[in-house]
N, C-alpha and C positions, 0 to 999 in steps of 0.2 A: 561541506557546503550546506548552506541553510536556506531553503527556497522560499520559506512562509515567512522570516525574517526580512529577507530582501524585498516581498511584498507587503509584505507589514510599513516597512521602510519608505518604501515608493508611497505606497495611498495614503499616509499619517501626510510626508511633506506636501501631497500636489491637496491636498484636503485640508493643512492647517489644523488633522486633528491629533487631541491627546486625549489617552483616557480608554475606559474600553463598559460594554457593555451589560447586562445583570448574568448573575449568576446561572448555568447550568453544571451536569456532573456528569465526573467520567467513573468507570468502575472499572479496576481489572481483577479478573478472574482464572481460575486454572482450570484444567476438565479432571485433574486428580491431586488429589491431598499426597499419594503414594503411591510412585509407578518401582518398576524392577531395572535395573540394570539392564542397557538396550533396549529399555520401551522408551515410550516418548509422551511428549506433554505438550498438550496446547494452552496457552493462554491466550483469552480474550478480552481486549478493548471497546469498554461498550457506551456510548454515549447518550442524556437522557435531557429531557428539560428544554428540549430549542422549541423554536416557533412559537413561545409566551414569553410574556413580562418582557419585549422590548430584545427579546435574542433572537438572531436572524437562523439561516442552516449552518453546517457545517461543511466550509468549503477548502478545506486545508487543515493540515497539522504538522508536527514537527516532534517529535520527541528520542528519548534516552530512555534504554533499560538495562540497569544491571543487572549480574548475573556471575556466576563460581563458574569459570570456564577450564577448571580441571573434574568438574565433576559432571558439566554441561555441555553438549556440541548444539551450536544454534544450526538448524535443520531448513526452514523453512518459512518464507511469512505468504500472507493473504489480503485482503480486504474487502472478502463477501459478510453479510450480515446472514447469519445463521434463520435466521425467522423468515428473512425475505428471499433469498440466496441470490442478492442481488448488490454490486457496491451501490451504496447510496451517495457515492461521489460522482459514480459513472453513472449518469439515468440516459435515455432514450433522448437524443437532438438531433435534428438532424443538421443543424450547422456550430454542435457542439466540435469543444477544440481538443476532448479528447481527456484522461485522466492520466497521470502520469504519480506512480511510486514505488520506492526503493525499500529494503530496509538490509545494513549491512554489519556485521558484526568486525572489532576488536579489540582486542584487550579485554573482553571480558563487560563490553558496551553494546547492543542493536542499537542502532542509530538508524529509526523511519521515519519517511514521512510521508506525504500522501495529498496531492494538490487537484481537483475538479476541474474541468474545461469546461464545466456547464452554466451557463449562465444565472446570474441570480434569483431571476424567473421564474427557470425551472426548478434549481433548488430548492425555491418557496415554496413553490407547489405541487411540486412531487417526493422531495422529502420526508422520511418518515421524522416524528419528533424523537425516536429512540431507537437506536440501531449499533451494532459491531461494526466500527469500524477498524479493524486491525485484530487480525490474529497472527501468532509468532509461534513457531512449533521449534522444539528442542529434543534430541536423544538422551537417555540418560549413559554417563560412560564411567561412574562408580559408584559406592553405596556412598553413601549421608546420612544421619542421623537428624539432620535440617538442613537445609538453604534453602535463602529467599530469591527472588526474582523482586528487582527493585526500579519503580519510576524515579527518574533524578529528577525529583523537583526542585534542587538548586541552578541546574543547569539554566543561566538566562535565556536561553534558544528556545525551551519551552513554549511552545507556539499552537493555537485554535484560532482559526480566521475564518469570517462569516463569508457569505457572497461577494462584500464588496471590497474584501481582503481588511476589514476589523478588525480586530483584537473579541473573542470572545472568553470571558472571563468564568473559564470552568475550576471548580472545587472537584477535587477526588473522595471519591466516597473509599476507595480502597487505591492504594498506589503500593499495594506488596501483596505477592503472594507464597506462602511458603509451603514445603517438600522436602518431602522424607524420599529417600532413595534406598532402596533393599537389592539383597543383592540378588543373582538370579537364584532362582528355586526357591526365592522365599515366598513366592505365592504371585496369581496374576499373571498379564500374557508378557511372554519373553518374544524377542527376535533374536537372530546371531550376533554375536560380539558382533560391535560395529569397527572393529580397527582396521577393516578395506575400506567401510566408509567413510571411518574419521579421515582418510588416506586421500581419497577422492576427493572430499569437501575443501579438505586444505588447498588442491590445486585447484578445484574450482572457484573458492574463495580471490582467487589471486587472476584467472580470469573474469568474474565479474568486479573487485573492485578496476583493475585496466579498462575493461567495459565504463565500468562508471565514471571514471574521471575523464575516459571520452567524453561521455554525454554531458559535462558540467557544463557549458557552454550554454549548450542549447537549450535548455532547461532551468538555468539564470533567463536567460531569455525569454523563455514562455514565461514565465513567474513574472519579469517585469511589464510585457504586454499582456498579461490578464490586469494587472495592477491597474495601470493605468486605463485600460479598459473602462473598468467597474461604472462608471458615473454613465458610461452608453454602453450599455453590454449586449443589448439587443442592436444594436448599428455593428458596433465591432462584428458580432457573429455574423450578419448578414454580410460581411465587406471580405470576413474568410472564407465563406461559403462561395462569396463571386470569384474569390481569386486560387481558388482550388487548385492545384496541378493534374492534371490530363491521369486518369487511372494506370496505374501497369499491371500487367498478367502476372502473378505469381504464381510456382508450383513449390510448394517447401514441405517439409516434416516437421510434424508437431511434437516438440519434445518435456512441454511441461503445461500445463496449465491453470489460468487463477481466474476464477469469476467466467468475465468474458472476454479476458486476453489469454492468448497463447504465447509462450517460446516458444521462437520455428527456428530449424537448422536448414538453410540453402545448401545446395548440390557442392557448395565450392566452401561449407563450411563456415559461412558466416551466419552466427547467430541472432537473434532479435528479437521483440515484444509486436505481437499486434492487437489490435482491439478485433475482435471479430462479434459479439452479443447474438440469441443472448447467451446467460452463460454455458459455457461450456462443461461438459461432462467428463469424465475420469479416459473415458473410454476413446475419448480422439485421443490419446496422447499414444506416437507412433502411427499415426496415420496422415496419407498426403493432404496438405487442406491447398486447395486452389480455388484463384477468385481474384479482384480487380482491385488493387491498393493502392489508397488514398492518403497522403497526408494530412495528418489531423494534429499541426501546431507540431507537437514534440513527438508525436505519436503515432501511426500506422494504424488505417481502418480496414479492412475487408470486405467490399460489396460481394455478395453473391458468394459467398463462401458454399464450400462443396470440400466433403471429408470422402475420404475411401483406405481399402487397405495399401493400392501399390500408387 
């Protein structure tokens, strides 16, 4: 599924436009040239150049990274910006609709994206003009002598949309990054063979994409009512803010966290995402969070959030 495409989609036909707007750039990066067998590797996505020469924020994206998936296990993604440790997709609204993103690995593909509920407003104005948007974490699980980590820039799904769901027309300053993989004891920090984890991840693999192709729905859906939105963005947010659903008390467990959402696990085992801000620390994770949850479009807010141990 492609959410900034179907946006893309919508505002071009109700807009009558074609064409897209000046150039800015993306950069990806790695945090090592050379990890060991069982260590792991971040790479970051960092975008630079908006807010001049006629280029709005950065309200959505869409892309592809390849990757050697015999010698990689994809581990983890994010979307805080390291400088600010803040998503700059997610900013402070109070009748924002929430941020909503994925990124799922197969074949030897991450397939992310990453879509704003904040109106364009805000994004003008509290956007930074250069910020990380996407990081992707990997284990290494043998030695190499090289592999790359590669953006598909052929892939047409390739997608940057502004506030108003535009076409922004970014150039990659670096779309590879390449890694030497050693094995262990060749120097540098080790963890234990990951072959429980690579074990783990396969079955969790297979209950998050279940998860996800739940969600495809609804999430086509927020993507086409932000779409159409755009030309009154500030009405729309004030029309979901009136039409809110009544809070519910939740008590759940924190079991992962990214920025300022949490995975929580409920008593009866159902898993979820919610928005809680700001961001959250290492340290809630396994601990009860309670508080009054709000629907926010595709997304789950938190009033009055309260962390403890039991």
């Amino acid at each position: 599924m492609r959410l900034i495409s179907l946006r893309r989609a919508v505002v071009c036909a109700v807009l009558g436009w074609v064409g897209a707007v000046s150039a800015a750039t993306v950069n990806l990066s790695s945090s090592a040239s050379h990890v060991t067998v069982g260590s792991s590797v971040t790479l970051s996505f960092a975008v630079a150049g908006l807010h001049q020469g006629g280029i709005g924020s950065l309200a959505g994206f869409d892309l592809d990274l390849r990757y050697d998936n015999s010698l990689l296990q994809f581990q983890s993604f994010g979307f805080i910006d390291a400088g600010s440790a803040s998503n700059m997709l997610d900013l402070p609204e109070p009748a924002g609709l929430g941020f909503i993103g994925d990124a799922t690995a197969a074949s030897g593909v991450v397939d992310a994206f990453g879509l704003s509920g904040n109106s364009t407003a805000v994004l003008d104005a509290q956007q930074a003009d250069a910020f990380d948007f996407l990081t992707l974490t990997f284990i290494a699980l043998q030695a190499s002598s090289g592999t790359d980590f590669v953006v598909d820039l052929a892939d047409p799904l390739l997608q940057f949309v502004d506030g108003t769901g535009l076409p922004i027309n970014l150039s990659f300053i670096s779309a590879r990054a390449a890694l030497v993989i050693d094995p262990q004891g060749g120097g540098g920090n080790t963890v234990p063979e990951p072959a429980a984890l690579a074990l783990a991840l396969v079955a969790l693999l297979g209950a998050v994409w279940a998860r996800w192709q739940s969600m495809r729905a609804g999430r086509a859906a927020l993507a086409v009512s932000l779409a159409l939105a755009a030309p009154l963005a500030s009405h729309a947010q004030t029309q979901a803010a009136a039409k809110a659903a009544e809070p519910t008390p939740i008590d759940v467990r924190v079991i992962e966290v990214a920025g300022t959402r949490a995975k929580v696990r409920a008593d009866d085992g159902r898993e979820y995402w919610v928005t809680v801000g700001p961001a959250l620390t290492a340290d809630k994770v396994g601990q009860r969070l309670r508080g009054q949850a709000l629907p926010r479009g595709d997304a789950i807010k938190v009033n009055a959030p309260t962390f403890s141990a039991n």
